[in-house]
LOGU-49981 format. One record per residue (C-alpha): residue in one letter; x, y, z. Coordinates in pm, whole numbers, plus 50000, padded with zeros to 5 digits. Example, Ala and Ser with C-alpha at 12.3 -4.5 7.8 and 13.67 -1.06 7.14 Angstrom:
REM residues 2
A512304955050780 S513674989450714 
This chain:
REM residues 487
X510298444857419 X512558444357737 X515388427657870 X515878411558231 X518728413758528 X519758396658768 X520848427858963 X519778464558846 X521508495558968 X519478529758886 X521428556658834 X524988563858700 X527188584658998 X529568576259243 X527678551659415 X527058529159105 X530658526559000 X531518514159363 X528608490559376 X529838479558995 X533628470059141 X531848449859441 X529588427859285 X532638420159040 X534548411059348 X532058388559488 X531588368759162 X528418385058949 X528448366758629 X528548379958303 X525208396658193 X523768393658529 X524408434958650 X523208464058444 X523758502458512 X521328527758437 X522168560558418 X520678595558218 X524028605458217 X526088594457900 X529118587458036 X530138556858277 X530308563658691 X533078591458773 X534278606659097 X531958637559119 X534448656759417 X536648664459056 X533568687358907 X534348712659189 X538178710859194 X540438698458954 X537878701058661 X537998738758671 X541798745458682 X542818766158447 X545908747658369 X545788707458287 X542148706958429 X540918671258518 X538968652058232 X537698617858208 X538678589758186 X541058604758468 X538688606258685 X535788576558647 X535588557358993 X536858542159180 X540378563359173 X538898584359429 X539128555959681 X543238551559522 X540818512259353 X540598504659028 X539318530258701 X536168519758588 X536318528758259 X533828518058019 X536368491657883 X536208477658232 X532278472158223 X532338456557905 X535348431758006 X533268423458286 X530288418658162 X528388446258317 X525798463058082 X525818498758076 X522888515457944 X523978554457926 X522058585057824 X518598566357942 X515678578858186 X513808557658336 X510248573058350 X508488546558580 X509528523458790 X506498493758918 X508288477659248 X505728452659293 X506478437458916 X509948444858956 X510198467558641 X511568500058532 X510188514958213 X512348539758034 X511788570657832 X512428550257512 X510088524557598 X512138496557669 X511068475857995 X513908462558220 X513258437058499 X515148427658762 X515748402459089 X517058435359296 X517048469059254 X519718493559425 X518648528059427 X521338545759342 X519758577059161 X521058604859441 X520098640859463 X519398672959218 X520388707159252 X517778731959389 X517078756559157 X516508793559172 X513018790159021 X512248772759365 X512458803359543 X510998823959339 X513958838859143 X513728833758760 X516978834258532 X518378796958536 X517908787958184 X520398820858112 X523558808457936 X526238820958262 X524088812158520 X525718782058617 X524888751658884 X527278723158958 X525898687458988 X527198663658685 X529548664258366 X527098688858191 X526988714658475 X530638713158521 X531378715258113 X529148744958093 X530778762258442 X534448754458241 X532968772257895 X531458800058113 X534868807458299 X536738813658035 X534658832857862 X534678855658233 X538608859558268 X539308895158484 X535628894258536 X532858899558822 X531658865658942 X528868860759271 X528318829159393 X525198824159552 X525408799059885 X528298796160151 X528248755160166 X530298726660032 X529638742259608 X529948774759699 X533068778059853 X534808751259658 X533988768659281 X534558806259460 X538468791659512 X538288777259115 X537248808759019 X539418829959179 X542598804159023 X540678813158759 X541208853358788 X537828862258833 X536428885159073 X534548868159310 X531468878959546 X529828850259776 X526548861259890 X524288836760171 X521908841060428 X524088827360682 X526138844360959 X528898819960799 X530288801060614 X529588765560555 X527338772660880 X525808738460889 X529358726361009 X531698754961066 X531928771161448 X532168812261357 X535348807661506 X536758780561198 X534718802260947 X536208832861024 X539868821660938 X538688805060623 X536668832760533 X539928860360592 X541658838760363 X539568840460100 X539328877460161 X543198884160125 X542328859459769 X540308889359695 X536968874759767 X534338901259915 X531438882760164 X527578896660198 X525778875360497 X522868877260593 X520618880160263 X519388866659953 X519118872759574 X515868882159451 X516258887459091 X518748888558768 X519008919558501 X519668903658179 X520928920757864 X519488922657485 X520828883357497 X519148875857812 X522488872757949 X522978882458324 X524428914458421 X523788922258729 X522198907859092 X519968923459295 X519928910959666 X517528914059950 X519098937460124 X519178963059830 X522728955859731 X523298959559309 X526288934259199 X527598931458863 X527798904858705 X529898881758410 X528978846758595 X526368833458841 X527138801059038 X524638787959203 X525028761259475 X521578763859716 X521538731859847 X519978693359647 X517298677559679 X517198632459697 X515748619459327 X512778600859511 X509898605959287 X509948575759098 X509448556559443 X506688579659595 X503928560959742 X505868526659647 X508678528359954 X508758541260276 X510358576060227 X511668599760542 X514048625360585 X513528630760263 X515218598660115 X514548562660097 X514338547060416 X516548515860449 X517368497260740 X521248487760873 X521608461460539 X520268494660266 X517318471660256 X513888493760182 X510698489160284 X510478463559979 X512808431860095 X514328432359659 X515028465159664 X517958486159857 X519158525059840 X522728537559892 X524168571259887 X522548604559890 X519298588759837 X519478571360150 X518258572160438 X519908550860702 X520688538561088 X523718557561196 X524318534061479 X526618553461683 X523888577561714 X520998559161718 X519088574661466 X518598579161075 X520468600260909 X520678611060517 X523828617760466 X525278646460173 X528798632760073 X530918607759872 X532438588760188 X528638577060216 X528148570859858 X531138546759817 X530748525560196 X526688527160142 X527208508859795 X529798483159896 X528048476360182 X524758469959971 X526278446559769 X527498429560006 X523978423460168 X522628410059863 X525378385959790 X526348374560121 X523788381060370 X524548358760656 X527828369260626 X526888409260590 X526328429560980 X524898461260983 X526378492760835 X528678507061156 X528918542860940 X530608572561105 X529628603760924 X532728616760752 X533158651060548 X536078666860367 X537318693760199 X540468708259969 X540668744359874 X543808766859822 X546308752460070 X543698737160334 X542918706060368 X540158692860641 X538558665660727 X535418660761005 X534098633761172 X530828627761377 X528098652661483 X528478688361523 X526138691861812 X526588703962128 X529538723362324 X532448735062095 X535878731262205 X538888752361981 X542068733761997 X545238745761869 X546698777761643 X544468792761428 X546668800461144 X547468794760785 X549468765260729 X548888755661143 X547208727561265 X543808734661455 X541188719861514 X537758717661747 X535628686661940 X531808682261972 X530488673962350 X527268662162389 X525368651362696 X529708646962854 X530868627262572 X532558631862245 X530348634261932 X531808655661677 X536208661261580 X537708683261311 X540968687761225 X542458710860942 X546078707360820 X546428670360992 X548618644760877 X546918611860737 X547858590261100 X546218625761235 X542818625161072 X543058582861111 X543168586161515 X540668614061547 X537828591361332 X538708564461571 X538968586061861 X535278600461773 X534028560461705 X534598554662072 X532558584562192 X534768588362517 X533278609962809 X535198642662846 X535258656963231 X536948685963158 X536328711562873 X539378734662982 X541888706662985 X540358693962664 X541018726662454 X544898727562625 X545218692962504 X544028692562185 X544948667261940 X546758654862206 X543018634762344 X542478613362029 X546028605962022 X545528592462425 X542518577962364 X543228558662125 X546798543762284 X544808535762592 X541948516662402 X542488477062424 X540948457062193 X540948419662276 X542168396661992 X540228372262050 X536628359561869 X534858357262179 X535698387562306 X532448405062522 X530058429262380 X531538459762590 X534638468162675 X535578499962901 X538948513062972 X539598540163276 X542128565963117 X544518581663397 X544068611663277 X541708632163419 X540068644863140 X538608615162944 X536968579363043 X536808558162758 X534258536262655 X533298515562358 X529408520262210 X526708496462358 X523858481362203 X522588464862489 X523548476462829 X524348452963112 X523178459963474 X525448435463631 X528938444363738 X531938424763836 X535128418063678 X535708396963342 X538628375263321 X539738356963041 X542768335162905 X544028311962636 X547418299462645 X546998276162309 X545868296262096 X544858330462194 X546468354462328 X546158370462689 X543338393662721 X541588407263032 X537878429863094 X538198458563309 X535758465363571 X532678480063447 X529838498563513 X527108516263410 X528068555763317 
């Protein structure tokens, strides 16, 4: 018994309820896309399981939350799927999948075929158990990854109010459920191996005024170690963490946010896997020409940087999936996927955003205070690679992504941290973009100042230099190349 598809998308997060909206946009028919997904609830916005999901007044439920609100689109509720035609099959594993038939078996025995296949089955949680430490399966030990995790995180906070809580990890989960909890009025202890937090994108310098403001929240920090085991009560109930370093914590609730791990096994030795995710190339295409992989399962060309990335974060998940679709429906029409890694964050009263690569030479720009603007820029090999900006206004955060797209060279580090925000805002200005079709491949523009040269991302470089004139007077409008040269 089995049914057959047109178009199959495997797995039910963020990613699938974007893909859903864009293949209604570009005209799938009725009964031609199905959804598959273990979770039993249509696609939702999973940034809400860490924030407004664990107020304790008016918390966020669904449907307020189902994609694609996040992106201010339309809610996908499972109304919406049915109106369109779109078959959702909820509450469903799929236990095999055979690429070369183009079949997915599921745990109920039902086969499911398809013409293409997006991968859209993202990442687990890393548990405890990985490294060593057993306790997970105790009822306030909590992780936070889908609906379930969050409902059972909810049920175990109130049942800790004017308790001791330790989260375990410094990144994205951690310190995003260690502000919910202390709304909350619970006691809160982050413990990570780290110097810092969220050290995989935080300077010491950022992290240490996030990190005092959370201490004057009444949160206490312990870097530099690990937990090694749980004491549990007659319920097996945690009571207490023991860390590495011999510290004895107390403990009414564990949260546990170590890091995920892409949900690739069901394409092992079938696709071309690296990085740890499915390789696709600049369309999401895999290895296999029917079958394509968006979001956190992904891995993809990062063109600005020339290299494949897997990227963590729902910016990804919702570009990666429209773009996807938009490869399978309209290919000659579809270019490759121009991404510029993009992260975010809202706790308390900050708000950040970052955009880039945070590799090489820091450089701190403005006042490092709470409810200030500040910020930092990435150099690498003399050109900018990395921005971040906390407390920005939306036209802010808008020119600093567009001011880290064009990868200007920076000359002068000093001047750069005295300017600031200051650089995006004159790069951008002083960036011409021609209106015209037939406009060249490059396009460089000298900045008077002397701390920046600007200049636009090559694929191909040209050796030959001279100047580029060009004109229409019927239809175009005036636009003129700049003398260029190699840098």
């Amino acid at each position: 018994m089995g049914r057959a598809f047109v178009y199959v998308i495997l797995g039910g997060g963020v990613a699938a309820g974007y893909a859903a909206l864009e293949f209604t946009r570009r005209g799938v028919s009725e009964g031609e896309l199905c959804i598959i997904s273990e979770e039993p609830v249509a696609p939702y916005e999973r940034p809400a399981l860490s924030k407004g999901f664990l107020l304790p007044e008016d918390p966020a439920r669904l449907p307020s939350f189902h994609t694609c609100v996040g992106a201010n689109d339309e809610k996908l509720t499972p109304k919406w799927y049915k109106e369109h035609g779109i078959e959702l099959v909820l509450g469903t594993r799929v236990k095999s999948v055979d690429v070369r038939r183009k079949t997915l078996l599921s745990s109920t025995g039902e086969t499911i075929s398809y013409k293409f296949l997006i991968i859209a089955t993202g990442a687990r949680a890393l548990k405890l158990e990985e490294f060593g430490v057993e306790g997970s399966d105790a009822e306030n030990v909590c992780y936070l990854r889908d609906l379930s995790d969050a409902n059972r995180l909810a049920t175990a906070i109130q049942s800790s109010a004017n308790g001791n809580a330790v989260v375990i990890g410094g990144g994205y989960i951690g310190m995003e459920c260690a502000a919910s909890l202390v709304i909350n009025k619970i006691n809160v202890t982050m413990v990570f191996p780290e110097a810092h937090c969220m050290a995989r994108l935080f300077t010491p310098k950022i992290a240490s005024l996030y990190e005092d403001y959370y201490r004057a929240k009444g949160v206490e920090f312990i870097k530099g170690t690990v937990l090694t085991s749980f004491e549990f009560d007659s319920d097996k109930k945690v009571t207490a963490v023991n860390l590495k370093n011999g510290n004895h914590l107390p403990a009414d609730l564990v949260v546990v946010g170590i890091g995920i791990r892409p949900n690739t096994s069901l394409f092992e030795g079938q696709l071309t896997i690296e990085k740890g995710g499915i390789k696709v190339n600049s369309k999401m295409q895999s290895s296999d020409s029917s079958v394509y992989a968006i979001g956190d399962v992904a891995t993809f060309p990062v063109k600005l940087f020339g290299e494949m990335r897997r990227l963590e974060h729902v910016d990804s998940a919702r570009k990666s999936a429209r773009h996807a679709v938009s490869a399978i429906m309209e290919p000659e029409k579809t270019g490759e996927f121009d991404y510029l890694p993009f992260f975010y964050s809202r706790v308390f009263a900050f708000s950040w955003q970052f955009y880039g690569d945070p590799v090489g030479e820091v450089v701190h720009f403005g006042e490092f205070e709470e409810g200030k603007t500040f910020g930092a820029y990435w150099i690498k090999k003399g050109h900018l690679v990395g921005s971040f900006l906390e407390g920005g206004t939306k036209e802010e955060y808008d020119t600093i992504s567009k001011a880290t797209q064009l990868k200007p060279a920076v000359t002068d580090l000093e001047e750069l941290g005295r300017v600031g925000l200051g650089f995006a805002e004159t790069v951008v200005s002083q960036h011409i973009v021609p209106e015209v079709k037939e406009v060249p491949s490059s396009a460089l523009v000298r900045q008077a100042s002397r701390v920046v040269m600007v200049e636009k991302p090559l694929h191909v470089w040209h050796a030959a230099t001279g100047v580029l004139v060009a004109a229409s007077v019927a239809v175009f409008a005036f636009w003129y190349g700049r003398r260029r040269r190699r840098w």
